[in-house]
C-alpha positions in Angstrom: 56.8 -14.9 34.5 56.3 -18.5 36.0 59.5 -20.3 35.0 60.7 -24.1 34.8 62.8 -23.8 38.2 59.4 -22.8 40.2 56.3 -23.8 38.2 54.4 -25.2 41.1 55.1 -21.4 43.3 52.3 -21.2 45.8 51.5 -18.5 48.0 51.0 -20.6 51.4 50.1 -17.7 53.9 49.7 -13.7 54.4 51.2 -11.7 57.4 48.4 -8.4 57.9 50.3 -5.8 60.4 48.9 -2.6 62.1 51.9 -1.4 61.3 52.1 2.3 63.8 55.0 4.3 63.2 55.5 7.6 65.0 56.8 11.0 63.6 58.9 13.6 65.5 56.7 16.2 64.2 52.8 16.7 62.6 53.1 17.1 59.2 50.0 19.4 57.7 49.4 19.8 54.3 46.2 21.6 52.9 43.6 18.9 53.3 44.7 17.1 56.6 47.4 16.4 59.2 49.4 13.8 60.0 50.8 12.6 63.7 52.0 8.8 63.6 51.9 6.7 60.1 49.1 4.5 60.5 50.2 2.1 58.1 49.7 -1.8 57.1 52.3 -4.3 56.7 51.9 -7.4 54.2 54.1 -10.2 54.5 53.1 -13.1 51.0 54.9 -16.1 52.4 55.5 -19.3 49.5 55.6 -23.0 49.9 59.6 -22.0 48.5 60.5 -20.7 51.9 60.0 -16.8 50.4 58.4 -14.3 51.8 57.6 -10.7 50.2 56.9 -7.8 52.0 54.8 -4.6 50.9 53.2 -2.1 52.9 50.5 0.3 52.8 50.4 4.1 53.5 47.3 5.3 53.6 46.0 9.2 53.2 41.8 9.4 53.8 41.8 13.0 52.1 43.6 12.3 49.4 43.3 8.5 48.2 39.9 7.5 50.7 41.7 5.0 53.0 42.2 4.7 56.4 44.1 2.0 58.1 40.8 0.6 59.3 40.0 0.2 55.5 43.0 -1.1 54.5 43.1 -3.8 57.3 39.5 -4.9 56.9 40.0 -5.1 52.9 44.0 -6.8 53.1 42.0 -10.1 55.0 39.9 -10.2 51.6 42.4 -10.1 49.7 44.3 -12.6 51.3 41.4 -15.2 50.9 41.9 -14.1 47.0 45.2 -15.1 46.4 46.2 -17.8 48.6 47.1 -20.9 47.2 47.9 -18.5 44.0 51.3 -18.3 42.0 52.6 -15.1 43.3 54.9 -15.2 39.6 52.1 -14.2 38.0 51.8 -10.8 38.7 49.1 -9.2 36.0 46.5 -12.0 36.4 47.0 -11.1 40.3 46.5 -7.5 39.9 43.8 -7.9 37.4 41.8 -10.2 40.0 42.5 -7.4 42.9 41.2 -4.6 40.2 38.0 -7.0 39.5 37.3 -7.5 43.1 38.0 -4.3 44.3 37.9 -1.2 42.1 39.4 1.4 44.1 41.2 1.0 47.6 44.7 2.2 45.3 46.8 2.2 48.5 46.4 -1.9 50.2 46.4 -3.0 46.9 49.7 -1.5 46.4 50.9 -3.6 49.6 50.2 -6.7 48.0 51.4 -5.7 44.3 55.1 -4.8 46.5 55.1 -7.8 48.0 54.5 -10.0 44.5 57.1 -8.3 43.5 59.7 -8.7 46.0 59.1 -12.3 45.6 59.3 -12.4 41.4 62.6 -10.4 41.7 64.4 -12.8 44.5 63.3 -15.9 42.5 64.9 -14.1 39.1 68.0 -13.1 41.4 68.1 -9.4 41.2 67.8 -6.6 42.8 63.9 -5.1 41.9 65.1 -1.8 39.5 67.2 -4.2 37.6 64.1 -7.1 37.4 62.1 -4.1 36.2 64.6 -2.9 33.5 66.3 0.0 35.0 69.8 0.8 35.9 71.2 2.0 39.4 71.6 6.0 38.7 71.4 9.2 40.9 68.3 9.8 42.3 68.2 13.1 44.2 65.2 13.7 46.7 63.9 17.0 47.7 63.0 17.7 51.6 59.2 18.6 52.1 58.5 21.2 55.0 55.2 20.9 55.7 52.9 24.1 56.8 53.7 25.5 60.1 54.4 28.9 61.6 55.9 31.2 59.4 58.9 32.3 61.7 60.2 28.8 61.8 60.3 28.3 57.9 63.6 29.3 57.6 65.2 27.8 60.7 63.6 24.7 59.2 65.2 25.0 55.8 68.4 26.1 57.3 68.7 22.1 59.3 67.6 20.5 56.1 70.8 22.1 53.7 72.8 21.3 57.1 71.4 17.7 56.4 73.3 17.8 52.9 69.9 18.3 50.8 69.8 20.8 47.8 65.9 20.5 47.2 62.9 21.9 49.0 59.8 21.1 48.6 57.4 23.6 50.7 53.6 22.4 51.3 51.4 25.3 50.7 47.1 25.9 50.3 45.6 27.6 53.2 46.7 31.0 54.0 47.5 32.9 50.9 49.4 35.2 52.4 51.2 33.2 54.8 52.5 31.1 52.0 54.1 33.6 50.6 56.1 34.8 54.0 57.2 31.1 54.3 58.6 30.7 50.7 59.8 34.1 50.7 61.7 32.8 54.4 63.4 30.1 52.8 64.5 31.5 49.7 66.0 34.0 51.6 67.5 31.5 54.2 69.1 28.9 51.9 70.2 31.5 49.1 69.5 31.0 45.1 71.8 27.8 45.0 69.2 25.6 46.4 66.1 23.9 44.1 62.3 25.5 45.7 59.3 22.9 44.8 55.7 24.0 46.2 52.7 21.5 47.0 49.2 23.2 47.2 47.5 19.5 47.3 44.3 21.1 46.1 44.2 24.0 48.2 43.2 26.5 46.3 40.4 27.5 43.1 41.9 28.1 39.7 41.7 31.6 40.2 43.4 31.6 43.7 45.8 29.1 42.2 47.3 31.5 39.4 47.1 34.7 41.2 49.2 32.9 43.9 51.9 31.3 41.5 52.2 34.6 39.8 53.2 36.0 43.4 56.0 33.0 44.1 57.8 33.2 40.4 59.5 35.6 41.6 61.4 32.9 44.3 62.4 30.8 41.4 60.0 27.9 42.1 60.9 24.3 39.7 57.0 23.3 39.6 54.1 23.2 41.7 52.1 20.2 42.3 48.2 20.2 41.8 47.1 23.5 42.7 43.4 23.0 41.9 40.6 20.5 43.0 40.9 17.0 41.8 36.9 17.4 39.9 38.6 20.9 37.9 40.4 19.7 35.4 39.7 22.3 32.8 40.8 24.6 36.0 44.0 22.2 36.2 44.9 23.4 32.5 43.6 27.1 32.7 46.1 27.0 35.4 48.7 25.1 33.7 48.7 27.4 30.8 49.1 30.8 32.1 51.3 30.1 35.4 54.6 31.0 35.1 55.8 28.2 37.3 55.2 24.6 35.4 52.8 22.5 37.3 52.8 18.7 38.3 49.8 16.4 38.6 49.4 14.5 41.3 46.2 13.6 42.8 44.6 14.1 39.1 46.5 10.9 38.2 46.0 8.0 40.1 45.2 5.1 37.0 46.6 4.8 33.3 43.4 6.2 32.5 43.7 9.5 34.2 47.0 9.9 32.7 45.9 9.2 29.3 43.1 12.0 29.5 45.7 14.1 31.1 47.9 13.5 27.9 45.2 13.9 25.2 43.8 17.0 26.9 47.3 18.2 27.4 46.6 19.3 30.8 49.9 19.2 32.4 53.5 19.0 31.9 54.4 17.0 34.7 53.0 13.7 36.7 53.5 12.7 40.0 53.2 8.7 40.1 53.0 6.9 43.9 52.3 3.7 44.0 50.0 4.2 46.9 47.6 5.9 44.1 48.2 4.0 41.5 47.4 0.8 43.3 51.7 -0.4 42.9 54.2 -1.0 40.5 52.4 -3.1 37.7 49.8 0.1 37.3 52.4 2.6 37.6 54.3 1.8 35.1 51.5 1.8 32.7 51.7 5.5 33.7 55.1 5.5 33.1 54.9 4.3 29.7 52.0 7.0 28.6 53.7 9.5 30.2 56.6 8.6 28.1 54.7 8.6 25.0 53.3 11.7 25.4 56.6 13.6 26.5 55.9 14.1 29.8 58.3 14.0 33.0 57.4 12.5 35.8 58.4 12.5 39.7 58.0 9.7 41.7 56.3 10.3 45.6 55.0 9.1 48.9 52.9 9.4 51.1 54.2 8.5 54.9 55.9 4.8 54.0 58.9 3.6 55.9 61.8 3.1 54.6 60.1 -0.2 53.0 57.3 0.9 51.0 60.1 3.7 50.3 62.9 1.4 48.7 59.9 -0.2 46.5 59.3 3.6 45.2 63.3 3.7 44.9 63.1 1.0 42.6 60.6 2.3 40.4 62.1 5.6 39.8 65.3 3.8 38.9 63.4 1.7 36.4 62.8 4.5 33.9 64.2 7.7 32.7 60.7 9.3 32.6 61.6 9.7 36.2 63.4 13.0 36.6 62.1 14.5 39.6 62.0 12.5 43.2 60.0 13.0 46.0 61.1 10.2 48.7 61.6 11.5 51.6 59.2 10.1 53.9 60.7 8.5 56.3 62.9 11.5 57.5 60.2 13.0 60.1 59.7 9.3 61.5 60.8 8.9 64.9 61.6 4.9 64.7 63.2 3.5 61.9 61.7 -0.7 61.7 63.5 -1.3 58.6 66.4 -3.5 58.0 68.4 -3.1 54.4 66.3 -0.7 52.5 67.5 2.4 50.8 70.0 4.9 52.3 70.3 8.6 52.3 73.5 10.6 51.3 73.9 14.2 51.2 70.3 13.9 49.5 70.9 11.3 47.1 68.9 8.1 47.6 71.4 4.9 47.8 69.5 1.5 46.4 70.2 -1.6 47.7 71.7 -4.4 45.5 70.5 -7.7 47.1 67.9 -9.4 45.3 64.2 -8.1 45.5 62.8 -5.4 47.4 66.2 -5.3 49.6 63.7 -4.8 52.3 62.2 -6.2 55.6 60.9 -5.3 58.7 63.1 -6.0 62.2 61.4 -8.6 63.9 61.5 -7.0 67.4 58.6 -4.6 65.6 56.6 -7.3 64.1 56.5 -8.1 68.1 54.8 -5.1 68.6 52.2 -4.5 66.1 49.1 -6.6 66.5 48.7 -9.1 63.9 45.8 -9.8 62.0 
């Protein structure tokens, strides 16, 4: 990637933020609950006068990382790559993935930023640099798990919103998650797309007695019902559910995806750069999922609108992409983002200046302490 107008490309210095955002709402799920974004913000700054930004979005019960982590392990990986060519992307994520095997969610900061910086220098904006096309990409609204008289009032504000997916998080009352899917289907009608997310809420068992209950709502897939460690559940599941069902914590590398293919576990993938360590990796994903004819969606965790527009730009890159989960930044109360994608009537807008299209306000870089 180096080229002849910027062979000698250095990475001079790297901005670490504690970057706190904080939501209008808690947002549960079945293995924790959510009530700011405690995120980190990575700014790679070159000797050209370019800076790329990336950011970090860190879930402990689902990828091991807190913000403490990811703060204490982004000032080592700053001493790795200064001085480095940020251009040369795979040798830089290959040195992260040597010095640090896991830790998915940082190292997905710094692979955004690298390649914020690759697509200004080539002069486009980041789906085109990584092959892809602007096209429609329609997000689905998550409701997380709350009290089941509100389920459908909720539902109701997001079609009012102008979005025609749902995606309802589900996995610790079994009985309860049927009222509130039952609420909503009956609230927004049969027009309307119903996704459910058990994130490893429930046994294999559990898992097929309860998707056997919500077929009868017309659910489009639901994402990883069983534990992460049952995989042979994953398929049993998979198999005799008559709702399709989408990994997502079960794929975090190219290699989990490629046991997930040969085993022919599941149908679907759910790819997020804050698992998969960034873009570079999750394309690799991309392409195997490809090659074994899966679809995939891609997701997020609690990113702004930053670490959301890089996610934007992946799921433009490919056509394996045919489900989108980017929605994030909808139950945040401040919005620190300048360009970035936009939302219309539930279609995500990409921006078309070159690179990320990205970059925080500088009025919040003020406020969050600097490491």
């Amino acid at each position: 990637m180096q080229t002849a107008a910027h062979p000698e490309l250095k990475i001079t210095a790297i901005r670490i933020f504690k970057m706190d955002i904080p939501r209008k709402d808690v947002f549960t799920i079945a293995t924790m609950a959510l009530e700011k974004a405690e995120n980190v913000l990575i700014g790679i700054e070159t000797n050209e006068g370019l800076t790329g930004w990336g950011e970090a979005s860190p879930f402990h019960a689902l990828v091991g990382e807190t913000q403490r982590i990811d703060l204490a392990v982004a000032q080592d990986l700053r001493e790795l790559f200064l001085g480095k060519n940020p251009l040369e992307i795979g040798q830089r994520i290959r040195e992260m993935d040597a010095f640090l095997p896991h830790n998915p969610t940082i190292k997905s900061a710094f692979d955004m930023a690298l390649y914020d910086i690759a697509a200004q220098v080539a002069g486009m904006p980041l789906y085109q640099f990584l092959g892809g096309s602007r096209r429609d990409l329609e997000t689905d609204f998550t409701i997380s798990i709350g009290k089941v008289e509100e389920a459908g009032e909720k539902a109701q504000q997001v079609v009012e919103q102008g979005f025609r997916i749902i995606k309802i998080k589900v996995g610790i009352s079994d009985e309860e998650d049927y009222q509130r899917v039952q609420s909503i289907r009956q609230t927004v009608g049969d027009a309307l797309r119903i996704r459910v997310d058990a994130n490893q809420g429930w046994d294999r068992m559990q898992a097929l007695a309860n998707l056997r209950r919500l077929a009868e709502f017309d659910v489009e897939f639901c994402e990883q019902p069983c534990r992460v460690n049952d995989k042979f559940g994953l398929k049993y599941v998979a198999e005799h559910s008559p709702i399709p069902v989408m990994a997502d914590e079960s794929v975090f590398s190219p290699t989990d995806a490629l046991e997930l293919v040969v085993g022919d576990v599941v149908p679907y993938f759910n790819i997020k750069l804050s698992k998969s360590g960034g873009i570079y990796r999750a394309l690799q994903i991309a392409h195997i999922a490809e090659a074994g004819g899966r679809k995939c969606m891609v997701g997020c965790m609690s990113e702004s609108r930053l670490g959301l527009t890089a996610t934007a730009h992946l799921g433009a890159a490919s056509p394996v992409f045919q489900f989108f989960d980017l929605d994030s930044f909808f139950e945040h109360a401040e919005d620190p983002i300048i360009g970035g994608v936009q939302v219309k009537d539930g279609y995500i807008v990409l921006p078309a200046t070159p690179g990320l299209g990205a970059y925080p306000d500088e009025a919040y870089l003020k406020r969050w302490q600097e490491l």
